[in-house]
NULUM-527878 format. One record per residue: residue number from 1; residue in one letter; y, z, x of N, C-alpha, C in turn. Coordinates in steps of 0.1 Angstrom, whole numbers, m for minus. Each point is the difference from the previous one (the first is absolute). Example, Ala and Ser with C-alpha at 12.3 -4.5 7.8 and 13.67 -1.06 7.14 Angstrom:
BEGIN
{atom 1, a, {m57, 78, 132}, {12, 0, m9}, {12, 0, 9}}
{atom 2, s, {11, m7, m4}, {11, 0, 9}, {11, 8, m8}}
***
This chain:
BEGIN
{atom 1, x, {m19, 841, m424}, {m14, m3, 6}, {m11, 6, m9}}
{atom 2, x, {m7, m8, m5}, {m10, 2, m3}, {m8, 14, 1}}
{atom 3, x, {m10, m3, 14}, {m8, 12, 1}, {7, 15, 0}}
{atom 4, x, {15, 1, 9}, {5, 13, 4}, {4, 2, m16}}
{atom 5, x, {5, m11, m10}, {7, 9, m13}, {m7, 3, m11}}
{atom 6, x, {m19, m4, 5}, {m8, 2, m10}, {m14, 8, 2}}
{atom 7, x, {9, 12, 10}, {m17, 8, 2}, {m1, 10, m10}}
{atom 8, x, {10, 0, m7}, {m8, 7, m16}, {m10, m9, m8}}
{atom 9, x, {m1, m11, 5}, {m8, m7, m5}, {m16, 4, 6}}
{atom 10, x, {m2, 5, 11}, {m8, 7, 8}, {m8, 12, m5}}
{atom 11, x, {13, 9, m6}, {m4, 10, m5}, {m7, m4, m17}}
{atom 12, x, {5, m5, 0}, {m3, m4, m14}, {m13, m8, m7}}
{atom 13, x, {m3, m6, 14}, {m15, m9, 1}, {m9, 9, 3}}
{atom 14, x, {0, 13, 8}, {m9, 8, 4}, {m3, 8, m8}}
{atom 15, x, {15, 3, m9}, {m10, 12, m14}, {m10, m8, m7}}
{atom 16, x, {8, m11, m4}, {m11, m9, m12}, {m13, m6, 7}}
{atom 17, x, {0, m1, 13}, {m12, 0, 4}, {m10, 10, 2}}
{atom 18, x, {7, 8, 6}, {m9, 16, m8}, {m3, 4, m14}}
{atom 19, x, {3, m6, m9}, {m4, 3, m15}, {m11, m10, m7}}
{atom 20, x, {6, m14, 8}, {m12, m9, 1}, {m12, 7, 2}}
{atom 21, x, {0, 2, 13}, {m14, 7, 9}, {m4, 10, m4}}
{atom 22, x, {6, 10, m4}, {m7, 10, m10}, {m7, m4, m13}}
{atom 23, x, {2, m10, m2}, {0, m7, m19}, {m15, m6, 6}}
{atom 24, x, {0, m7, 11}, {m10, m7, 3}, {m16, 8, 6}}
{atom 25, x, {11, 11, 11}, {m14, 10, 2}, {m4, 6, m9}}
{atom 26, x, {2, 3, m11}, {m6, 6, m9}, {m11, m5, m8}}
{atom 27, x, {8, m18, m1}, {m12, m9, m7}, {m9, 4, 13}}
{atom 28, x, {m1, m2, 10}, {m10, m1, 9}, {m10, 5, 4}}
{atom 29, x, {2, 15, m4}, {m2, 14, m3}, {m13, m2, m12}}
{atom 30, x, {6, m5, m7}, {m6, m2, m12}, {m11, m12, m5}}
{atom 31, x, {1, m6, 12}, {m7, m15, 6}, {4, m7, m15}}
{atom 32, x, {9, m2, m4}, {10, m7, m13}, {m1, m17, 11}}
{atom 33, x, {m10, m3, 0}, {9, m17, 10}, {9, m6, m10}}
{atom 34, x, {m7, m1, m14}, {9, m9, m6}, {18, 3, m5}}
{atom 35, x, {m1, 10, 1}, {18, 3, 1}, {3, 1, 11}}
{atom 36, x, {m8, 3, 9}, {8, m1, 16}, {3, m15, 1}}
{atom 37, x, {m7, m9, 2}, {m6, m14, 2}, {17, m5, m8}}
{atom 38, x, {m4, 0, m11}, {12, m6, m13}, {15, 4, 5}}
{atom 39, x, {4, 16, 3}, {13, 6, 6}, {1, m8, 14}}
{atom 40, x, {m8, m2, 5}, {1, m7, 16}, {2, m13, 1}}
{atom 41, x, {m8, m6, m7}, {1, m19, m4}, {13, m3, m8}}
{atom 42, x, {3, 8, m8}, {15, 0, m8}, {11, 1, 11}}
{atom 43, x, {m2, 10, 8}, {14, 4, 10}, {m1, m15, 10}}
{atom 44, x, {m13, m2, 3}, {6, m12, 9}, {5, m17, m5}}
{atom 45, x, {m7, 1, m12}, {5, m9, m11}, {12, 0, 0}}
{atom 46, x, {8, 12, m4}, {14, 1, m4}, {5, 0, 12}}
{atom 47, x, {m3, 7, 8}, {8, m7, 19}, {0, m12, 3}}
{atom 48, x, {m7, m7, m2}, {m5, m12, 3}, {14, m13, m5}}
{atom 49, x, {m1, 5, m16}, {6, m11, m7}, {18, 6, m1}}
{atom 50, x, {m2, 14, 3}, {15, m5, 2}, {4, 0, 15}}
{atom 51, x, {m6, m3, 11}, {1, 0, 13}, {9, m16, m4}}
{atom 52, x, {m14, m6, m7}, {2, m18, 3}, {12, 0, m8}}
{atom 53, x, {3, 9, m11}, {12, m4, m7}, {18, 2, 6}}
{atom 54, x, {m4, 10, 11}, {9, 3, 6}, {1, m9, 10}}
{atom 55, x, {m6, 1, 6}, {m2, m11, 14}, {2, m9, 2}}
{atom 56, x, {m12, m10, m13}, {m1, m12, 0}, {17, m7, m11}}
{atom 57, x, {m4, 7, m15}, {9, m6, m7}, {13, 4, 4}}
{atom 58, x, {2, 5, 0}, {17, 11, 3}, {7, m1, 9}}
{atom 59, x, {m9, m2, 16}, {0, m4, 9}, {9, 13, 4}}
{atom 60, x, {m8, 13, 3}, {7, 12, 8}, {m4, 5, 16}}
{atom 61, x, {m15, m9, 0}, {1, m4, 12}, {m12, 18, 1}}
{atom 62, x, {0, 5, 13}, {m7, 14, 3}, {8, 11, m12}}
{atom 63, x, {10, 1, m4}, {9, 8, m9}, {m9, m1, m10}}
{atom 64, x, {m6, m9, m6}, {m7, m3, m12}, {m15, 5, m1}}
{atom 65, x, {m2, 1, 11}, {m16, 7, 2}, {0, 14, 2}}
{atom 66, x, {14, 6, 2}, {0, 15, 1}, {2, 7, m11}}
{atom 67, x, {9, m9, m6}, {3, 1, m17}, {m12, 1, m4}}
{atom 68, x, {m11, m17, m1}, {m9, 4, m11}, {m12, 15, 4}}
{atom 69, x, {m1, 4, 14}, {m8, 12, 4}, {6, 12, m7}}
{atom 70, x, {16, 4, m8}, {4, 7, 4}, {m1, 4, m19}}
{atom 71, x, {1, m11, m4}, {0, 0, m15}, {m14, 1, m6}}
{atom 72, x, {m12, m5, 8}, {m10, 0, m4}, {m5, 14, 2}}
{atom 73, x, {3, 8, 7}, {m3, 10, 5}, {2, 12, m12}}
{atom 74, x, {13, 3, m2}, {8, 4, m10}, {m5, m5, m15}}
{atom 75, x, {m3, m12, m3}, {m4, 3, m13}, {m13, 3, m2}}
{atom 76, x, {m13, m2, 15}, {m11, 5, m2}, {2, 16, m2}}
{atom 77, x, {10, 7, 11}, {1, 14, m2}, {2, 5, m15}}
{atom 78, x, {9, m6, m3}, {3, 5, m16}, {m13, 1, m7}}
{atom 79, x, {m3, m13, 2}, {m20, m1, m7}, {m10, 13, 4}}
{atom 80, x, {3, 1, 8}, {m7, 8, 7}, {5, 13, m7}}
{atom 81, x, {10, 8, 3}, {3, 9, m4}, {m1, 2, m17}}
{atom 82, x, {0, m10, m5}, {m2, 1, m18}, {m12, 4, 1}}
{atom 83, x, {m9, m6, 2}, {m15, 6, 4}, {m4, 8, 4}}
{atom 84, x, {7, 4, 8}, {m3, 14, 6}, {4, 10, m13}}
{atom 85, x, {15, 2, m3}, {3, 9, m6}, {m12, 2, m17}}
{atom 86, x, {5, m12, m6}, {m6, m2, m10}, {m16, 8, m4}}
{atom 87, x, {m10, m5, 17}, {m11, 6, 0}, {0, 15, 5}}
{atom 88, x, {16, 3, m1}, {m7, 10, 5}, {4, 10, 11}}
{atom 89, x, {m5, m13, 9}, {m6, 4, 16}, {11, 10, 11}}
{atom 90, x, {13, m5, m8}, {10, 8, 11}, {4, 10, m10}}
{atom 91, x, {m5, 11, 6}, {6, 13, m9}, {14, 10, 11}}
{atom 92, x, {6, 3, m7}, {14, 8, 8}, {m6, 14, 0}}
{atom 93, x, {m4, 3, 5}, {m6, 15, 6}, {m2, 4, 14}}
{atom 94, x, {8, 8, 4}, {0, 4, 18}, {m15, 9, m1}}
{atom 95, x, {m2, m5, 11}, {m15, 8, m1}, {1, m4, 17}}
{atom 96, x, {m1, 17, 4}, {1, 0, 18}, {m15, m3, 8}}
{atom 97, x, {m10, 3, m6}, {m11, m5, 2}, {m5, m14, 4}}
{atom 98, x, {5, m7, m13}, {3, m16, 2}, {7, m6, 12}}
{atom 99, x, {15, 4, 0}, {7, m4, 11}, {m2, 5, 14}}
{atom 100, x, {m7, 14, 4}, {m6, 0, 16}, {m9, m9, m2}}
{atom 101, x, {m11, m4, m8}, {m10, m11, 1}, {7, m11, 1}}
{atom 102, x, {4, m6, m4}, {8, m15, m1}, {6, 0, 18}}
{atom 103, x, {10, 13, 1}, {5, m2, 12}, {m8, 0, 10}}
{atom 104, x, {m14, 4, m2}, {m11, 7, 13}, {m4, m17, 1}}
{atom 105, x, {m2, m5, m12}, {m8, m12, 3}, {11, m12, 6}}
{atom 106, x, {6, 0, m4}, {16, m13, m4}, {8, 1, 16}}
{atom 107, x, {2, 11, 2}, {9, m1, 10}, {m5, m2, 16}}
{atom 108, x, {m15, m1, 2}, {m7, m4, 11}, {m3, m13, 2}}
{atom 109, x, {1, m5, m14}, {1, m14, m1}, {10, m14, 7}}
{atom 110, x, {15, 6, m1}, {9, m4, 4}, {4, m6, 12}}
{atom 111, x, {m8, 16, 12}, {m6, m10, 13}, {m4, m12, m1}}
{atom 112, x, {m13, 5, m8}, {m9, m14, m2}, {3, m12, 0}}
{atom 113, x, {8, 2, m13}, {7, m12, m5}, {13, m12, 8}}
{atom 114, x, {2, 13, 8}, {12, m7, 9}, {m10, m6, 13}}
{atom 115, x, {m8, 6, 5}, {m9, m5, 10}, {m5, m12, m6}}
{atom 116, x, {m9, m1, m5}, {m3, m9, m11}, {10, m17, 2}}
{atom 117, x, {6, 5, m3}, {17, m11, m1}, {m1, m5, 13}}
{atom 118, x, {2, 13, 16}, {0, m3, 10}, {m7, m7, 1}}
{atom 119, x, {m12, m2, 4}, {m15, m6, 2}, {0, m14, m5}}
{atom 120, x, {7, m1, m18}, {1, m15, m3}, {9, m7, 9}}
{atom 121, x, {11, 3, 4}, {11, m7, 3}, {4, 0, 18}}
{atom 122, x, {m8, 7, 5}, {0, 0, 18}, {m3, m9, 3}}
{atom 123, x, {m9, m9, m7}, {m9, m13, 10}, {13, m10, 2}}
{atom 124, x, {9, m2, m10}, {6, m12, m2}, {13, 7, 5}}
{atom 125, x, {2, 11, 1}, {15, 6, 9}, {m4, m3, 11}}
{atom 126, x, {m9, 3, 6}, {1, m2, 17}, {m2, m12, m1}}
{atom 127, x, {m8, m16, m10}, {1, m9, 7}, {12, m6, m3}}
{atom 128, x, {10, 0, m6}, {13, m3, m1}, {11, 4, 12}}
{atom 129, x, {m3, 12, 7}, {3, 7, 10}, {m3, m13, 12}}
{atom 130, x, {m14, 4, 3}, {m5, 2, 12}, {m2, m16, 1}}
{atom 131, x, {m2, m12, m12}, {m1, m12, 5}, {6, m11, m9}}
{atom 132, x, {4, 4, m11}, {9, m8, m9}, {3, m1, m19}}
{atom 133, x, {4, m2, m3}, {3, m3, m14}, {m12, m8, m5}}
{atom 134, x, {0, m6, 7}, {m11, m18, m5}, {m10, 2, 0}}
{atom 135, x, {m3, 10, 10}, {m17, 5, 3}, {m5, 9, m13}}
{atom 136, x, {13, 12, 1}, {m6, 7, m18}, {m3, m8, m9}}
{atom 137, x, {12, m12, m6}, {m4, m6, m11}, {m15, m7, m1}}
{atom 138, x, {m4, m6, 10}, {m14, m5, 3}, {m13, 13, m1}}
{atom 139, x, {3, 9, 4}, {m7, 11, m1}, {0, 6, m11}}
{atom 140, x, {10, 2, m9}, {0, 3, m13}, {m5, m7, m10}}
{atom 141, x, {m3, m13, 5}, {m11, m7, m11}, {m14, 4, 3}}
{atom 142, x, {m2, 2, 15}, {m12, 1, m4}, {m2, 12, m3}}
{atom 143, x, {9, 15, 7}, {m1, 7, m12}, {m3, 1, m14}}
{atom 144, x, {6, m9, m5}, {3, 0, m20}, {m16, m6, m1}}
{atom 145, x, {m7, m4, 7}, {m15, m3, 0}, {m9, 11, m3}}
{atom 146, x, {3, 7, 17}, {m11, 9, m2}, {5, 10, m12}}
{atom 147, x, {10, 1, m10}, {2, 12, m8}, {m7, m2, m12}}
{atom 148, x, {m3, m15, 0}, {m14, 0, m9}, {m11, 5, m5}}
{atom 149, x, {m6, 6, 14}, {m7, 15, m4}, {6, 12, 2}}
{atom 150, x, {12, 1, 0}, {7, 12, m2}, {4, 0, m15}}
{atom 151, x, {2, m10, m7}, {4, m4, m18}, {m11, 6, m5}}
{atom 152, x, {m14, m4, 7}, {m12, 1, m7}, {m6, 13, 0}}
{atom 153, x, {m2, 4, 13}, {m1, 16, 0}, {15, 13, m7}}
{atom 154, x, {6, m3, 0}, {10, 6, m9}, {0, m2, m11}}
{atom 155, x, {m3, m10, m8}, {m6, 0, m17}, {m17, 7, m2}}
{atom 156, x, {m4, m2, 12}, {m17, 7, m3}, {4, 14, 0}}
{atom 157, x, {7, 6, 7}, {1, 14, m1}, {9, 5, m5}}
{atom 158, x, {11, m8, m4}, {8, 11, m14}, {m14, m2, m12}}
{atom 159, x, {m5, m7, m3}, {m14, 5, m7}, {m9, 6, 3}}
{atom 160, x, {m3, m1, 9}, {m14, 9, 12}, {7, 17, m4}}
{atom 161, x, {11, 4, 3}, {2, 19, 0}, {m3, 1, m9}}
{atom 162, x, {5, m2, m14}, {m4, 7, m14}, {m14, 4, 1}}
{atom 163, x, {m12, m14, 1}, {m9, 2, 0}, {m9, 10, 12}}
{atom 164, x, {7, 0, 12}, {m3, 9, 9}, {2, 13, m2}}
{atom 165, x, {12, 2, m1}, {4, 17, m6}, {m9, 2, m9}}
{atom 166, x, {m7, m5, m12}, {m5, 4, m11}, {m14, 4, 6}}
{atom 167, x, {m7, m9, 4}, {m14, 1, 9}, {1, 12, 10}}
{atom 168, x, {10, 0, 8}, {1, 15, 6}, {1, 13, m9}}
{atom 169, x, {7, m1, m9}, {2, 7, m8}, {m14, 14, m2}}
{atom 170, x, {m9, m13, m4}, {m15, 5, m3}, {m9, 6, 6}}
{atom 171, x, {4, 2, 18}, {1, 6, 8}, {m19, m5, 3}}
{atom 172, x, {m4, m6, 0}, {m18, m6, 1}, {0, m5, 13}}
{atom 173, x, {m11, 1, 10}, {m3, m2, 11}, {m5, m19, m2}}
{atom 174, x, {m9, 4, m10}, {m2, m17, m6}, {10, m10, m1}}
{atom 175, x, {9, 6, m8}, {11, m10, 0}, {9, m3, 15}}
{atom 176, x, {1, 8, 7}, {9, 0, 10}, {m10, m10, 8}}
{atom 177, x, {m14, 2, m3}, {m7, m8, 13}, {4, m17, m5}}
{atom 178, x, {m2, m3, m18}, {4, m14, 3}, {12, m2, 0}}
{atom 179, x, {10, 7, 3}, {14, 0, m2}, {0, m6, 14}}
{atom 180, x, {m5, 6, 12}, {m1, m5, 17}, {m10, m8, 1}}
{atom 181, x, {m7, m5, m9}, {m9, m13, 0}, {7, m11, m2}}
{atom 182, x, {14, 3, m15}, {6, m12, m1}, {11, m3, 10}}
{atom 183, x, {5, 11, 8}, {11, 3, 8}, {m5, m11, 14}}
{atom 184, x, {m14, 3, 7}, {m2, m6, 9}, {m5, m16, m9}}
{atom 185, x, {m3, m6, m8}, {0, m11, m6}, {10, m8, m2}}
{atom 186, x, {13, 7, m4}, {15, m1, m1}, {6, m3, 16}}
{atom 187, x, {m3, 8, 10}, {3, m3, 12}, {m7, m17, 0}}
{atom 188, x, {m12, 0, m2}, {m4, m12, 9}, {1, m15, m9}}
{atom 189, x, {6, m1, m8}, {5, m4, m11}, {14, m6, 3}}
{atom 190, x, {10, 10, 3}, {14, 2, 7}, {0, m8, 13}}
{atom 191, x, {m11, 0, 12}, {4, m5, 8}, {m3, m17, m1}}
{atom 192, x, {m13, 0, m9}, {m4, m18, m4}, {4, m5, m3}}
{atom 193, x, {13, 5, m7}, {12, m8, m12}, {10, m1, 17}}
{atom 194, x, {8, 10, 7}, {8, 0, 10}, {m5, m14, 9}}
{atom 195, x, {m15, m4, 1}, {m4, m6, 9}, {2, m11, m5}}
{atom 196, x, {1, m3, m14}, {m6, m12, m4}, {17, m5, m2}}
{atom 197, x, {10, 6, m2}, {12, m2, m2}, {5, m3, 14}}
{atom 198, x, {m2, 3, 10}, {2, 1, 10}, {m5, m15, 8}}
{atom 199, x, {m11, m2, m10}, {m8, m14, 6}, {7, m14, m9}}
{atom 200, x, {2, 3, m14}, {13, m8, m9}, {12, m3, 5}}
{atom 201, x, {3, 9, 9}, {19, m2, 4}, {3, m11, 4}}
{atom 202, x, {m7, m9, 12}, {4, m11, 3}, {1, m12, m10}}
{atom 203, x, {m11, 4, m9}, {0, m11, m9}, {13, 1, m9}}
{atom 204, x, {m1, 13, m6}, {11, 1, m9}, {17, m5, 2}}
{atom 205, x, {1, 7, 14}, {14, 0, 4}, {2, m17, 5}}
{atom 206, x, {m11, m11, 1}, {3, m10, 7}, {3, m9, m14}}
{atom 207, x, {m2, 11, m11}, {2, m11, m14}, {12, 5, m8}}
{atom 208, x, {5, 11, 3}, {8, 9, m14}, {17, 4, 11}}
{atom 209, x, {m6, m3, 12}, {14, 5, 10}, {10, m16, 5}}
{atom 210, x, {8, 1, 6}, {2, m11, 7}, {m5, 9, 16}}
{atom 211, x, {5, m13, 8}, {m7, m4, 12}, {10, 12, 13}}
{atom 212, x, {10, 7, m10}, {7, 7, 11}, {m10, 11, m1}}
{atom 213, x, {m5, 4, m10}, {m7, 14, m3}, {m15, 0, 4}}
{atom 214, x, {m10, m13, 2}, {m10, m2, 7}, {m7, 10, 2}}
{atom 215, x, {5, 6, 16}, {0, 6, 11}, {m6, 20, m7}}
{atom 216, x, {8, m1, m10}, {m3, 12, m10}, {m17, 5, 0}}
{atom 217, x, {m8, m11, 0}, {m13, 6, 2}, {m1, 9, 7}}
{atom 218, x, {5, m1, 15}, {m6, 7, 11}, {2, 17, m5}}
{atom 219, x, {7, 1, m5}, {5, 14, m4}, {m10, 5, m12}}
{atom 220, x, {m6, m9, m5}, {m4, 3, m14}, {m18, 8, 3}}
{atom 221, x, {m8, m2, 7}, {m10, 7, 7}, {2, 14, m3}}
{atom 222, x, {15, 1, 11}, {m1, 18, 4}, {5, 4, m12}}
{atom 223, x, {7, m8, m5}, {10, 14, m14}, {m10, 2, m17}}
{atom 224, x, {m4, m14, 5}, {m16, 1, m11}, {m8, 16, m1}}
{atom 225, x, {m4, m4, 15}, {m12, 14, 1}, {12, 11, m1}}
{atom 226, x, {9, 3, 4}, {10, 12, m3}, {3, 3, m13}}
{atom 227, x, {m2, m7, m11}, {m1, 4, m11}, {m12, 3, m5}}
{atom 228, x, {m8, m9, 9}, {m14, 6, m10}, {m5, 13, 8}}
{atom 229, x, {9, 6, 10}, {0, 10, 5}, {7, 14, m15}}
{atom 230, x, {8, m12, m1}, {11, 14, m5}, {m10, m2, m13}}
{atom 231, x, {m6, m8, m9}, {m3, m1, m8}, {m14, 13, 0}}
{atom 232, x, {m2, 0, 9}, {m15, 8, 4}, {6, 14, m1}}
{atom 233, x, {15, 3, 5}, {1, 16, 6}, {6, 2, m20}}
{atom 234, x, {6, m12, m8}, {m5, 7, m12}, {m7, 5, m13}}
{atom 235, x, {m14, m7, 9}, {m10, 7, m5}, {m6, 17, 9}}
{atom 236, x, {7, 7, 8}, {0, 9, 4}, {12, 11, m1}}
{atom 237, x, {10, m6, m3}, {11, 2, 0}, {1, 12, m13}}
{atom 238, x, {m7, m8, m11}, {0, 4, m14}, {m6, 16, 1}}
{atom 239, x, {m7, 3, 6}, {m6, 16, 1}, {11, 10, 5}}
{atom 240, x, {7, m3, 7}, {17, 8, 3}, {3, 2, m8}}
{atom 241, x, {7, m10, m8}, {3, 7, m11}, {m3, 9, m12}}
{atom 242, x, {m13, m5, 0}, {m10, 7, m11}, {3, 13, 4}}
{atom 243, x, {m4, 3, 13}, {2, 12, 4}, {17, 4, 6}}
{atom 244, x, {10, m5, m6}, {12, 9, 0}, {2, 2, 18}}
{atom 245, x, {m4, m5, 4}, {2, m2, 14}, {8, m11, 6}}
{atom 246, x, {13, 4, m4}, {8, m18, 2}, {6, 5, 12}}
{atom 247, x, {3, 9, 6}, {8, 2, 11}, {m7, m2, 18}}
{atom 248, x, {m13, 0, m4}, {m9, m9, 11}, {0, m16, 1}}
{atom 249, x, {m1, m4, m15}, {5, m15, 1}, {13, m3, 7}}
{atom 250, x, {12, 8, 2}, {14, m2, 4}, {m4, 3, 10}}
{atom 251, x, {m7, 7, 8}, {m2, 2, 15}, {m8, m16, 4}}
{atom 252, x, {m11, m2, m6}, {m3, m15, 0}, {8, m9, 2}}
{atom 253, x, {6, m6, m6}, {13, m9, m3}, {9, 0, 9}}
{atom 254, x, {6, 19, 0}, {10, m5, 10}, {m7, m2, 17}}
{atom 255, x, {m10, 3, 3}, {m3, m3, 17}, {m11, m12, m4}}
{atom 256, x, {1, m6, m13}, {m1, m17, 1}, {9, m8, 5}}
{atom 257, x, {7, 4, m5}, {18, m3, m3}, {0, 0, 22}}
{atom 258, x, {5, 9, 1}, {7, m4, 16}, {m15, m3, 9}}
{atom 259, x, {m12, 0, m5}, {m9, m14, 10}, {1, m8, m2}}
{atom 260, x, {4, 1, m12}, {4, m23, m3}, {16, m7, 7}}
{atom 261, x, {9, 13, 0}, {8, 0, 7}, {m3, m9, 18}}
{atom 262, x, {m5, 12, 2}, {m7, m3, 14}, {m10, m12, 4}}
{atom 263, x, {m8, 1, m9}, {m11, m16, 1}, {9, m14, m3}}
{atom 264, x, {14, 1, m7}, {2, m13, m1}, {10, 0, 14}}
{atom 265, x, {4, 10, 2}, {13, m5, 11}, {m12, 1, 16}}
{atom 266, x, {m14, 1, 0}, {m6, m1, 10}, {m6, m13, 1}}
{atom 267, x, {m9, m5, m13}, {m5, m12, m6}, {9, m10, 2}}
{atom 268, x, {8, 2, m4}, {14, m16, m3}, {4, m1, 15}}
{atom 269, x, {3, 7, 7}, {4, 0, 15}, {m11, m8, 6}}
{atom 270, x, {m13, 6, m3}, {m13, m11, 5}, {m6, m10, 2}}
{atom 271, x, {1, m1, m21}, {m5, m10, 0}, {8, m9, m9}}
{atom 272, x, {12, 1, m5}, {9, m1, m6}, {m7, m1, m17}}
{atom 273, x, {12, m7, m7}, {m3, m1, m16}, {m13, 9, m4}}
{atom 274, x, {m8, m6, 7}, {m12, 5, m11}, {m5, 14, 5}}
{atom 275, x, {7, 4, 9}, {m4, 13, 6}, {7, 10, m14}}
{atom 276, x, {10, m2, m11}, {7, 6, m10}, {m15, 2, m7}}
{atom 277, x, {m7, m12, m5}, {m13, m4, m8}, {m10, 14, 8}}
{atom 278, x, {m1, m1, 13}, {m14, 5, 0}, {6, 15, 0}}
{atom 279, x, {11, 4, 2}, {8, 12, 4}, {m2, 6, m19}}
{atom 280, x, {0, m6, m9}, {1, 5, m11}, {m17, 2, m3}}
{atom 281, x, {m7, m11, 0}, {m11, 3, m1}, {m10, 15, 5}}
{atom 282, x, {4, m1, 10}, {m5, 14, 3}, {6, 10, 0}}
{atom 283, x, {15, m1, m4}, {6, 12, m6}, {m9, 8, m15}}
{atom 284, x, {0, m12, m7}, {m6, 0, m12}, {m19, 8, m3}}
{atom 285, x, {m7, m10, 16}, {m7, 9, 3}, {m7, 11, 5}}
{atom 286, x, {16, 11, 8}, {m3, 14, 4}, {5, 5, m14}}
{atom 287, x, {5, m8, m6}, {6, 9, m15}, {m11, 2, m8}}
{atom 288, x, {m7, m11, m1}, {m14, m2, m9}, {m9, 15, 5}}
{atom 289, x, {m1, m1, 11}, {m12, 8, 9}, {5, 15, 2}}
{atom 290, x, {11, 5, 3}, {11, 13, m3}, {m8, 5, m15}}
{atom 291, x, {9, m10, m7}, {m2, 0, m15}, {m14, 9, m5}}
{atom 292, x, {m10, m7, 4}, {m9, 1, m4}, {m7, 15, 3}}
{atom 293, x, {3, 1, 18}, {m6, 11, 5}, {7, 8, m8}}
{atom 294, x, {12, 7, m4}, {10, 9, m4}, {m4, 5, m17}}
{atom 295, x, {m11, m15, m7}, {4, m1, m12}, {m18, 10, 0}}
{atom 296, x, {m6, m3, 10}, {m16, 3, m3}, {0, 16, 7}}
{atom 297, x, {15, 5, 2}, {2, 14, m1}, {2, 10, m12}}
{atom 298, x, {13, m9, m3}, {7, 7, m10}, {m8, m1, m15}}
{atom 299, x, {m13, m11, 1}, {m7, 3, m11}, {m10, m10, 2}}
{atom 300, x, {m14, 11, 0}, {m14, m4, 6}, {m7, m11, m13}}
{atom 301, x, {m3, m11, 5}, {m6, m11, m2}, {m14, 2, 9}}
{atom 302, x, {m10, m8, m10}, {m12, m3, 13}, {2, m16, 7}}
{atom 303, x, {7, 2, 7}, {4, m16, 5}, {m16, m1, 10}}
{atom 304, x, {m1, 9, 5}, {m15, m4, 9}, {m13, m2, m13}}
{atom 305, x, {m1, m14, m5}, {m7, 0, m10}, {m20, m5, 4}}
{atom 306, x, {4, 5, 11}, {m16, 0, 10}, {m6, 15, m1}}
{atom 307, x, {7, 5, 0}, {m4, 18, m3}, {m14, 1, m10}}
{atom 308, x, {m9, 4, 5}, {m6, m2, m7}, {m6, 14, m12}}
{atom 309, x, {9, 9, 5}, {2, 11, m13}, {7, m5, m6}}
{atom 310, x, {14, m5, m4}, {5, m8, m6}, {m6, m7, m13}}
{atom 311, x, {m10, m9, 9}, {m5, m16, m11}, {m7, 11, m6}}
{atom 312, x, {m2, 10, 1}, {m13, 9, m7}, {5, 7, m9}}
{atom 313, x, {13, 2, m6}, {9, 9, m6}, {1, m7, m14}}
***
């Protein structure tokens, strides 16, 4: 069998995707787009073409698409690691300093990350549960809609930190004021695009779907604004880290994590299907709003940009 006699295959996709990700944060770091851009457009290029080669020509069917993930992965790591070493960047020196920091920041994260995952994947467990197979698939299209502005705010801000960290860096009251000028601009920006996508759905889905998946709109409203929710808590989000405070974000996450629990198995009981939709949306929302209060602790911003000692600074 397949999956049980190939979970070294597992282990083996997670290192090289860790070396990836290091190779990439670094361009990122470095605000490098054009080698990030080129390493990223290449890896899905090469996924891509031998997915079709396996799939389509070969005819191996899902075996062939795990293959081409698994190979593409592995020779970008190699890339990756040439690069790395070559420049430099990985030196073999134990340095205990380093590693309490890495573990102080890294291992709070983990929570996160697994909450995180929770959060994605509750809406469509309970409705598979609670009302059918057929219902998810319909809901996952319109899902795959609203992640539109989840694609778009996720490319804005793996470029957005470099330039953020650096501006903080500078430590200027000036800068921080237009930094929450462009922040609340960025909000209202986020939710115009969520609206206007939200107002396209019918059109889109009644031309690019067939006629079983229709119905997909109705979902596409609430899970819109829940990303352009989540899209908002990562423009707030980014100050935690800055400030080495990742173990509050895991408290975040994880009591996102079991409200969303609870809002979909209260929501879907209600109002059915789209109770998953609105149950994530405002998951996404106390996350946003948590987020933010937690983040305008652990490192002072003038977000009150009415202050009028402030505008005077």
């Amino acid at each position: 069998m397949f999956p049980c006699g190939s979970l070294w295959a597992i282990v083996v996709f997670s290192m090289c995707q860790f070396i990836i990700l290091v190779m990439m944060t670094l361009w990122q770091v470095e605000s490098n787009a054009l080698k990030y851009s080129l390493f990223q457009n290449l890896q899905t290029i090469v996924n891509i073409s031998l997915s079709l080669l396996f799939v389509v020509t070969l005819g191996m069917n899902w075996k062939g698409r795990i293959y081409a993930q698994i190979i593409t992965v592995i020779v970008f790591a190699f890339i990756g690691a040439y690069i790395l070493l070559r420049s430099k960047r990985i030196v073999f020196k134990y340095d205990k300093t380093d590693i309490a920091h890495a573990l102080k920041f890294g291992v709070p994260l983990i929570p996160h990350a697994l909450g995180g995952m929770l959060i994605a994947q509750t809406d469509r467990i309970f409705i598979t549960n609670m009302i059918g197979v057929s219902e998810t698939g319909i809901y996952t299209v319109g899902f795959q809609i609203g992640m539109i502005l989840q694609l778009l705010a996720s490319s804005f801000n793996n470029a957005y930190v470099p330039w953020l960290y650096n501006k903080l860096s500078e430590n200027k009251m000036i800068t921080k004021i237009k930094i929450v000028k462009f922040t609340y601009v960025y909000f209202i920006v986020t939710l115009l695009i969520a609206a206007f996508i939200a107002l396209v759905s019918p059109w889109f889905l009644s031309y690019f779907v067939g006629s079983k998946f229709s119905g997909a709109y109705q979902y596409t409203t609430w899970i819109v604004f829940g990303f352009a929710f989540c899209a908002m808590y990562y423009m707030v989000t980014n100050y935690i880290f800055y400030a080495n405070k990742t173990h509050v974000l895991s408290l975040v996450t994880f009591f996102t994590a079991l409200l969303n629990v609870a809002l979909n198995y209260v929501l879907i009981k209600r109002n059915g299907a789209i109770g998953a939709a609105q149950a994530s949306a405002l998951a996404f929302f106390v996350s946003f709003i948590l987020t933010w209060v937690i983040s305008a602790r652990v490192y002072k911003m003038p977000w009150n940009i009415f202050d009028v000692s402030l505008s005077n600074t």
